[in-house]
C-alpha distance (Angstrom), angle and dihedral (degrees) to the residues before:
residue distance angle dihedral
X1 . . .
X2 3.98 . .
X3 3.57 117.0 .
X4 3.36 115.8 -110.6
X5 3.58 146.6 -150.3
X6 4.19 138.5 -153.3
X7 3.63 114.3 -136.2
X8 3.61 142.3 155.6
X9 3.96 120.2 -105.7
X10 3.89 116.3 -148.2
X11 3.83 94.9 -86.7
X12 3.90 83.9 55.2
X13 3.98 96.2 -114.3
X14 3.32 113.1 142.5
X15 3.90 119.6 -109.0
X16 4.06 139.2 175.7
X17 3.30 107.2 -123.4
X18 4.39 122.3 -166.2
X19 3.71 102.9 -115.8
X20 4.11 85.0 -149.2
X21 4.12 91.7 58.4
X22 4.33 85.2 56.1
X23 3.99 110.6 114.4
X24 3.71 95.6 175.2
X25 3.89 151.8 -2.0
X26 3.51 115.7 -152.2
X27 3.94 121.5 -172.0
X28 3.78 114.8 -129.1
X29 3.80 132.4 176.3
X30 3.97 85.9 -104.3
X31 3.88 100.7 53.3
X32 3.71 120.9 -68.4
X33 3.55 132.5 -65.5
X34 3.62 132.3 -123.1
X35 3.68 123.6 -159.1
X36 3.66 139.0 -157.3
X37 3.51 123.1 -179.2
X38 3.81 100.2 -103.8
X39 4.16 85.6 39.4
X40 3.71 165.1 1.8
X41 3.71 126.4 -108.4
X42 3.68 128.0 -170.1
X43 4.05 128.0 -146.0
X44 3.80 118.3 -125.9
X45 4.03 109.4 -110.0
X46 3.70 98.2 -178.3
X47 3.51 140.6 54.2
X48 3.71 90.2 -108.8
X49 3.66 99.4 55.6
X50 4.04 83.6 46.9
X51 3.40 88.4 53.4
X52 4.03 90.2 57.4
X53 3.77 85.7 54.0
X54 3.60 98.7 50.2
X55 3.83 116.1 29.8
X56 3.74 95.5 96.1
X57 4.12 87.5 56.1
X58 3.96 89.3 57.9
X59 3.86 100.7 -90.9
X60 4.12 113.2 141.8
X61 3.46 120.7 172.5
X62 3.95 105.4 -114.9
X63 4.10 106.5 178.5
X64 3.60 121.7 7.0
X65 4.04 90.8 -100.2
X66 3.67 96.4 63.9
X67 3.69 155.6 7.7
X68 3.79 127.4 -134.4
X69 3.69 145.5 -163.5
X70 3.38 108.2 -117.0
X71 3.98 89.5 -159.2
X72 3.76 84.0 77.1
X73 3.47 99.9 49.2
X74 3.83 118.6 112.5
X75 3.54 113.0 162.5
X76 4.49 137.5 10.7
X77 3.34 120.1 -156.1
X78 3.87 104.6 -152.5
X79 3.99 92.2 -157.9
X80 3.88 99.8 57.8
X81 3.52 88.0 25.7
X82 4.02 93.0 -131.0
X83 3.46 130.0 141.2
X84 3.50 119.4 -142.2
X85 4.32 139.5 -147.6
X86 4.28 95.8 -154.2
X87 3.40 125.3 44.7
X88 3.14 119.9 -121.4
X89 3.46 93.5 32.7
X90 4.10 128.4 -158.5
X91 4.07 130.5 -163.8
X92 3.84 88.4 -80.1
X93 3.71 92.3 52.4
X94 4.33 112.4 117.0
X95 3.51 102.3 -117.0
X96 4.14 130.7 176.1
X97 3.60 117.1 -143.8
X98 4.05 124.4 -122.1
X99 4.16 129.2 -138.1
X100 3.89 110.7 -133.8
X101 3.82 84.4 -113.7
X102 3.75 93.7 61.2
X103 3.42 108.1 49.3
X104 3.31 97.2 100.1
X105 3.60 85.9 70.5
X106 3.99 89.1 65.9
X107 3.60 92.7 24.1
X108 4.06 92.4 117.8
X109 3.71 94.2 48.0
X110 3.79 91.9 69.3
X111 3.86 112.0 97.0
X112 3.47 125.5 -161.2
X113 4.01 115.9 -116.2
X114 3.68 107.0 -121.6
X115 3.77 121.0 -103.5
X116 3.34 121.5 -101.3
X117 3.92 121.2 -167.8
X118 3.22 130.5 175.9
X119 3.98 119.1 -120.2
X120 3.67 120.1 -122.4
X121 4.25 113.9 -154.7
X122 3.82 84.7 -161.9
X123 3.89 114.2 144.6
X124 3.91 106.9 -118.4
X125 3.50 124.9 -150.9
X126 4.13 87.8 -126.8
X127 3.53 97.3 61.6
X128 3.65 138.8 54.2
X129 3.89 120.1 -127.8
């Protein structure tokens, strides 16, 4: 199997290109550029070119500092507004941050702590002791 590479073709759809069918890589002020001998390929320098590349593997861009694959995700916590790749997760834990305007992405990753309430051995005038 030839090793392969994701790039982006002029339009700036993403592609697999056949490392073995590359001529040339030519550095640019953009990003280099990777040749073939039928055409010319260009690598993604920011995070949304990246995000081109790898939305259909379960990358979403969740803050404006990062993107994330959400098939690594185990746990949100709605508070901090972090997602999380362990569950549970502790201060050491790698976690990605999330923008207000996508947590609805992680929205159903958030679970609810469990209740705790405190029981009262209080004599009540409905029951009978």
């Amino acid at each position: 199997m030839p090793n392969q590479i994701r790039l982006l073709d002029r339009e700036g759809n993403p592609c697999t290109v056949n490392i073995e069918d590359l001529i040339a890589i030519k550095p640019t002020a953009d990003g280099p550029e990777f040749y073939t001998k039928d055409d010319m390929y260009l690598y993604p320098t920011t995070l949304e070119e990246l995000l081109i590349l790898f939305k259909d593997m379960g990358f979403e861009r969740l803050d404006r500092t990062n993107i994330v694959n959400l098939n690594h995700v185990k746990a949100f916590d709605p508070k901090a507004r972090k997602v999380y790749f362990e569950e549970p997760w502790t201060k050491e834990s790698k976690f990605a941050t999330v923008s207000e305007a996508n947590v609805s992405k992680v929205q159903h990753l958030a679970k609810e702590e469990s209740a705790k309430y405190k029981v009262f051995s209080r004599p009540s005038i409905f029951w009978k002791k």
